[in-house]
Structures are given as structure tokens and as C-alpha cells.
mmCIF file as Biopython writes it, N, C-alpha, C and O atoms, coordinates in Angstrom:
data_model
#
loop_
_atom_site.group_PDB
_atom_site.id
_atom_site.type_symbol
_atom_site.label_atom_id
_atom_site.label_alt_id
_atom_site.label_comp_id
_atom_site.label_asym_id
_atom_site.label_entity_id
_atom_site.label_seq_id
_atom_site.pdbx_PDB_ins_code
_atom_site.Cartn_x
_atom_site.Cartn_y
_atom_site.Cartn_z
_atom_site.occupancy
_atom_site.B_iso_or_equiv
_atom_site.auth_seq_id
_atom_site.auth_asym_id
_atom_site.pdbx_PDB_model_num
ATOM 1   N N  . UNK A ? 1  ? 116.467 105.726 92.605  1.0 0.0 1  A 1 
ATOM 2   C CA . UNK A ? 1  ? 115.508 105.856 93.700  1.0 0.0 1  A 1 
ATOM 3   C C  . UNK A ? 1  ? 116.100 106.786 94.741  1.0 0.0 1  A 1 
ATOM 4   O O  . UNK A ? 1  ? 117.176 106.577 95.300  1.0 0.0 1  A 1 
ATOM 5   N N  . UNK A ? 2  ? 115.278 107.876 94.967  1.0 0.0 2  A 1 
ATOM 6   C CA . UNK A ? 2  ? 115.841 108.545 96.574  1.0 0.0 2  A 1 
ATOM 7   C C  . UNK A ? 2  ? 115.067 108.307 97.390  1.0 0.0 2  A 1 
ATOM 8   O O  . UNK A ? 2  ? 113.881 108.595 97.231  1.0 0.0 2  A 1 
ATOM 9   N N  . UNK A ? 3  ? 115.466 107.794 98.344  1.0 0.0 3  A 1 
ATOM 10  C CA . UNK A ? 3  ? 114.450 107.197 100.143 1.0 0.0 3  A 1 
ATOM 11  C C  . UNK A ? 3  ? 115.376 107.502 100.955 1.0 0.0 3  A 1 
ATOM 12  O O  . UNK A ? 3  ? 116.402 108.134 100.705 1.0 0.0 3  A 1 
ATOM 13  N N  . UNK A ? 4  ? 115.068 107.103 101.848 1.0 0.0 4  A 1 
ATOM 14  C CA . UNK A ? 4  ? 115.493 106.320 103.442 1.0 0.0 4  A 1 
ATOM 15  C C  . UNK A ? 4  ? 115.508 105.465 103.670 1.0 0.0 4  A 1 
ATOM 16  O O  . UNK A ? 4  ? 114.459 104.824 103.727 1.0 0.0 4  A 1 
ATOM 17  N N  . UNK A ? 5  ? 117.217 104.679 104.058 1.0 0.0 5  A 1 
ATOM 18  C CA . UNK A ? 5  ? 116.549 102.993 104.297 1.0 0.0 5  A 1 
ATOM 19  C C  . UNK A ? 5  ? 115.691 102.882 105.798 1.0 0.0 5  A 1 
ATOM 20  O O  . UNK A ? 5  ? 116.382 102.987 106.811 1.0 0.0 5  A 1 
ATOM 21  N N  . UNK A ? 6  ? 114.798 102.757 105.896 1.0 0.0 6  A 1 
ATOM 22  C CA . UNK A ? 6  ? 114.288 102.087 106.811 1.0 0.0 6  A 1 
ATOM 23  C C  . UNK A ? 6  ? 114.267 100.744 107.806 1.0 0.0 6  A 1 
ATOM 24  O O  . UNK A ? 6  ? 113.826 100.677 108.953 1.0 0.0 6  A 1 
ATOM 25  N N  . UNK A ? 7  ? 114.908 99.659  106.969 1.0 0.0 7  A 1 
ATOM 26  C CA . UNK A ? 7  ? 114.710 98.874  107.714 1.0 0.0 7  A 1 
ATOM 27  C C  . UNK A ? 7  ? 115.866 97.714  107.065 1.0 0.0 7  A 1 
ATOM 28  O O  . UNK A ? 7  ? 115.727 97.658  105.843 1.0 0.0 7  A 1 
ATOM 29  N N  . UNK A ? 8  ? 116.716 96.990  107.460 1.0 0.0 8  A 1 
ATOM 30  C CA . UNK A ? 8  ? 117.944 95.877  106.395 1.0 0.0 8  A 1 
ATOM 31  C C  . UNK A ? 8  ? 117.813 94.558  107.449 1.0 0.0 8  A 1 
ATOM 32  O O  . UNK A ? 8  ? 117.909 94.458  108.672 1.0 0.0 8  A 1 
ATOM 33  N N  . UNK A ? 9  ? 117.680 94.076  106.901 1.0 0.0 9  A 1 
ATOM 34  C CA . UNK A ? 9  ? 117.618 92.483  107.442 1.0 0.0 9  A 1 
ATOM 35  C C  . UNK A ? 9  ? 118.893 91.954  107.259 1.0 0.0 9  A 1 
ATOM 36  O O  . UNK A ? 9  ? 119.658 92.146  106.313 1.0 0.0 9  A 1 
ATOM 37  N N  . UNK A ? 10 ? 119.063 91.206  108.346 1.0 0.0 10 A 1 
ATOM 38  C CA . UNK A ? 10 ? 120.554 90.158  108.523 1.0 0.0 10 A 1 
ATOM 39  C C  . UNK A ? 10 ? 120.608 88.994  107.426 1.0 0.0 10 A 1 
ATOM 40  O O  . UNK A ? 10 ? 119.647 88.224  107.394 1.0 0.0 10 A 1 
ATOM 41  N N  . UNK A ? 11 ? 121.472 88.842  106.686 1.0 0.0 11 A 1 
ATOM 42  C CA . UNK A ? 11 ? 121.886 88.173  105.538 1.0 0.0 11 A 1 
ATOM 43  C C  . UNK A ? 11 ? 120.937 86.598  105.714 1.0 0.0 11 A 1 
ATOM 44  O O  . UNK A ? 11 ? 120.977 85.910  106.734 1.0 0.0 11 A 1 
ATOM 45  N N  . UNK A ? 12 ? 120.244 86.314  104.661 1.0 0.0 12 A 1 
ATOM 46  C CA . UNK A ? 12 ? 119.609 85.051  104.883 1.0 0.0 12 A 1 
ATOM 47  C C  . UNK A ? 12 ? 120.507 84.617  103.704 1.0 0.0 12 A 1 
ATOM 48  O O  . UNK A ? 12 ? 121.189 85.310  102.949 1.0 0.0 12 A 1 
ATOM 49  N N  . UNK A ? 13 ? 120.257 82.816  103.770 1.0 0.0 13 A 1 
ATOM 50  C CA . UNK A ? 13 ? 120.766 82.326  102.680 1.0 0.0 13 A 1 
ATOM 51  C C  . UNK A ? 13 ? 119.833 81.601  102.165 1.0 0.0 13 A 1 
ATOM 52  O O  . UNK A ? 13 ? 119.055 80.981  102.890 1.0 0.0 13 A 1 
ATOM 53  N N  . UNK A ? 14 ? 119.739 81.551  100.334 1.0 0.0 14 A 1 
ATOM 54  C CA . UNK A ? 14 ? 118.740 81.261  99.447  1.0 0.0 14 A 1 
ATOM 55  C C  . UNK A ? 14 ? 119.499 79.929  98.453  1.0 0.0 14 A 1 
ATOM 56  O O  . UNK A ? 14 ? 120.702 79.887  98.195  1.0 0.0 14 A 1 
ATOM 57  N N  . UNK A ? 15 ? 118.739 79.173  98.118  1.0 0.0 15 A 1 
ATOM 58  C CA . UNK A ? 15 ? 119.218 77.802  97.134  1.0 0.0 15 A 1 
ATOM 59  C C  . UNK A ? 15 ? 119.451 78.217  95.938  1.0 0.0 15 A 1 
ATOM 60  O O  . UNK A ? 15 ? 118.772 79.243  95.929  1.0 0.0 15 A 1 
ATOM 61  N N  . UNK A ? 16 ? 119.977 78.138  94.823  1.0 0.0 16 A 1 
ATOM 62  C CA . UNK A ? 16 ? 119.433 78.050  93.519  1.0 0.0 16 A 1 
ATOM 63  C C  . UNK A ? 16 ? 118.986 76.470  93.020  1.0 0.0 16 A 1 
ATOM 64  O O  . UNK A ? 16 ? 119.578 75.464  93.410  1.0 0.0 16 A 1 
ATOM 65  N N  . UNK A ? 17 ? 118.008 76.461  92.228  1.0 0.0 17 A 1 
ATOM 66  C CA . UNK A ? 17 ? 117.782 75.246  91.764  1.0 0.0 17 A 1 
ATOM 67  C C  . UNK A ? 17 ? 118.710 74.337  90.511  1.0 0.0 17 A 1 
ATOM 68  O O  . UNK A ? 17 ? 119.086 73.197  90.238  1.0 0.0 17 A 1 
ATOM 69  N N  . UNK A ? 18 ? 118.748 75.560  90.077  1.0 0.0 18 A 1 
ATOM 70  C CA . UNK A ? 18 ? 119.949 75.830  88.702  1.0 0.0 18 A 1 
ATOM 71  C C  . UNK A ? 18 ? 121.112 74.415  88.912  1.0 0.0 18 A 1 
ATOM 72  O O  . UNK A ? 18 ? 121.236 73.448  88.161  1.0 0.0 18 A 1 
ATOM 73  N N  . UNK A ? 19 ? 121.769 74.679  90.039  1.0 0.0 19 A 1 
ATOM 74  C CA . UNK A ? 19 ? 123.377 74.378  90.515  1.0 0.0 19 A 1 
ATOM 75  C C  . UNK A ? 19 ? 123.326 74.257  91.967  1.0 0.0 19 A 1 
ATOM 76  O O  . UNK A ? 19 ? 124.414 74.183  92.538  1.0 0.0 19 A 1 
ATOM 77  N N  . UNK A ? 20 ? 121.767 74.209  92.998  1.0 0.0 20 A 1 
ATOM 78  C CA . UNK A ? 20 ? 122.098 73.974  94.503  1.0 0.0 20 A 1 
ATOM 79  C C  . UNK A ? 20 ? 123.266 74.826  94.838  1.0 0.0 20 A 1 
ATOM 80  O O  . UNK A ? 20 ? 124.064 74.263  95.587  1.0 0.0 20 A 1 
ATOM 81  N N  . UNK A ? 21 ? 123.630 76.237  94.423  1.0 0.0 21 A 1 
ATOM 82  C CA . UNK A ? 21 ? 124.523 77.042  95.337  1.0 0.0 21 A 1 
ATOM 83  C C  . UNK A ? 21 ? 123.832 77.905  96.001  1.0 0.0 21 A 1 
ATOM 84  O O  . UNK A ? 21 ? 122.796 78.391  95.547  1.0 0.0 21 A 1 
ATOM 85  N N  . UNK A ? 22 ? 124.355 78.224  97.241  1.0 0.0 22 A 1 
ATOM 86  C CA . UNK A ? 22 ? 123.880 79.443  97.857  1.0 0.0 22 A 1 
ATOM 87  C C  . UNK A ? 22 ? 124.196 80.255  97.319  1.0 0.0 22 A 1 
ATOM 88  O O  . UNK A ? 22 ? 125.113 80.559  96.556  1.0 0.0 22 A 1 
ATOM 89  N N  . UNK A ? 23 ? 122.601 81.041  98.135  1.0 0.0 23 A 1 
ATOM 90  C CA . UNK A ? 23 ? 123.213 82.768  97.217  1.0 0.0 23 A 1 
ATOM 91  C C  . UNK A ? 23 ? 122.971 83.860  98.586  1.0 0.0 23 A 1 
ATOM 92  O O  . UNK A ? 23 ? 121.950 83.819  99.272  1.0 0.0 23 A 1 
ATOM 93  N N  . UNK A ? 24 ? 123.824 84.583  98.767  1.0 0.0 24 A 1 
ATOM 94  C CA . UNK A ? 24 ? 123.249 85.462  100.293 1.0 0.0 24 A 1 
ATOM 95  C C  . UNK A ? 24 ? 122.194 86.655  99.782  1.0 0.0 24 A 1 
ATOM 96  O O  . UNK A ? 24 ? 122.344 87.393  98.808  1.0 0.0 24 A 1 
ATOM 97  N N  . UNK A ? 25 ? 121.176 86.627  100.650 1.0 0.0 25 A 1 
ATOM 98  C CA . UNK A ? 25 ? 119.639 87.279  100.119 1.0 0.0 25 A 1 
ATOM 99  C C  . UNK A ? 25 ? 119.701 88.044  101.508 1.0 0.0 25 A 1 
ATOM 100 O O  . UNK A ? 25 ? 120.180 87.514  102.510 1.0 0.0 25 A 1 
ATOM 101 N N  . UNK A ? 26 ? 119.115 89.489  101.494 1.0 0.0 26 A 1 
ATOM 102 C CA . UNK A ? 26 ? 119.052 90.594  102.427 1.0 0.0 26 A 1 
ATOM 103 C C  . UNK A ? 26 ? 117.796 91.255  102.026 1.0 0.0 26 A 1 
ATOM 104 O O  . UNK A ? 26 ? 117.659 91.406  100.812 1.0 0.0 26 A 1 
ATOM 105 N N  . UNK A ? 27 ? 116.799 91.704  102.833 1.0 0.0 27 A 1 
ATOM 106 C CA . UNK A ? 27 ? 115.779 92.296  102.281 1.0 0.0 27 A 1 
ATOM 107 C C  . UNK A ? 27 ? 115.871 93.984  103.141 1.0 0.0 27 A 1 
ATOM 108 O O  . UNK A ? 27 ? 116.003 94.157  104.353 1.0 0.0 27 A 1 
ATOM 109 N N  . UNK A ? 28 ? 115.780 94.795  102.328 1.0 0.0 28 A 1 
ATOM 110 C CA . UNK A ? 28 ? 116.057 96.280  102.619 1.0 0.0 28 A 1 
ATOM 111 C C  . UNK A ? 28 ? 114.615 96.930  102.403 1.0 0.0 28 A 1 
ATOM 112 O O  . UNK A ? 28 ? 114.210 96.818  101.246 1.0 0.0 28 A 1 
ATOM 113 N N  . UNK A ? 29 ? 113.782 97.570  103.267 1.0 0.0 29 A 1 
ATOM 114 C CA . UNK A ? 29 ? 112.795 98.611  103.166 1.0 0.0 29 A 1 
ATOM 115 C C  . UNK A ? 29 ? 113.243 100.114 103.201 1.0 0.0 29 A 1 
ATOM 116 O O  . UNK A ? 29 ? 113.709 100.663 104.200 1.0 0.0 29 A 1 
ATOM 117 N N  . UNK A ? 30 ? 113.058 100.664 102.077 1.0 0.0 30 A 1 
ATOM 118 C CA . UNK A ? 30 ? 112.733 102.060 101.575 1.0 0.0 30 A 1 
ATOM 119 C C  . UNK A ? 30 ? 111.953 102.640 101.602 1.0 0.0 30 A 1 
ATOM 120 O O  . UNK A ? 30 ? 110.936 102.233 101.039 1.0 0.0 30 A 1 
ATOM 121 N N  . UNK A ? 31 ? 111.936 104.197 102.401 1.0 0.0 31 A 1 
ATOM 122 C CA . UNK A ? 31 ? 110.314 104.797 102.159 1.0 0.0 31 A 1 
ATOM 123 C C  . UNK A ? 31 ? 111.259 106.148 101.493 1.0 0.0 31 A 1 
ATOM 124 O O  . UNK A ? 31 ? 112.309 106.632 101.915 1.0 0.0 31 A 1 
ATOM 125 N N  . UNK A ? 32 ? 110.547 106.465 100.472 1.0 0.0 32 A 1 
ATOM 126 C CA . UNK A ? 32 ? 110.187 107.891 100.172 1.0 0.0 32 A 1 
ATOM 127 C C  . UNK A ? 32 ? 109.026 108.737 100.588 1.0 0.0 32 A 1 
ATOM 128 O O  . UNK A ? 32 ? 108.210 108.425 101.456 1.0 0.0 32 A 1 
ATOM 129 N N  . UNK A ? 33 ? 109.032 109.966 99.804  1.0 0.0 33 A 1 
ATOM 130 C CA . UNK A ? 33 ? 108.290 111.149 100.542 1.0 0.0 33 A 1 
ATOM 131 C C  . UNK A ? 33 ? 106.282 110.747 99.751  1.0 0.0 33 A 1 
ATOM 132 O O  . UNK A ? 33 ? 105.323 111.501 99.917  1.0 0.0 33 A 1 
ATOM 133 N N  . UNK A ? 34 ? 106.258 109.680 99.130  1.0 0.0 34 A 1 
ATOM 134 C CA . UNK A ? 34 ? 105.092 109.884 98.790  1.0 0.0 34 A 1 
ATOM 135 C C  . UNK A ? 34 ? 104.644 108.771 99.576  1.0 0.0 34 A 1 
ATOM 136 O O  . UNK A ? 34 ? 103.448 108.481 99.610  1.0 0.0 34 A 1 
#
């Protein structure tokens, strides 16, 4: 992918159901040229 990050969010933390471990989750927005 080539973009721009646009936008990164501060580390949230997510469960697994699997094994109840955390997992650290970040959500990143990308824009490209289209």
C-alpha cells in the first residue's frame, strides 16, 4: 500500500476469548491519491 498515515490512535487493549490474554490493538487511517 502507498498512502499517508493520516490519523494513529493511542494503543487500546483487546481480550482474546481463546486464552483471556490481552492483545494491544491501534487503529491507523490511510488515505491514498484515489
Amino acid at each position: 500500500v502507498i498512502g499517508v498515515v493520516q490519523h494513529v490512535s493511542s494503543t487500546l487493549s483487546i481480550r482474546r476469548k481463546s486464552d483471556n490474554k490481552d492483545i494491544p490493538k491501534r487503529d491507523i487511517t490511510i488515505a491514498d491519491e484515489s
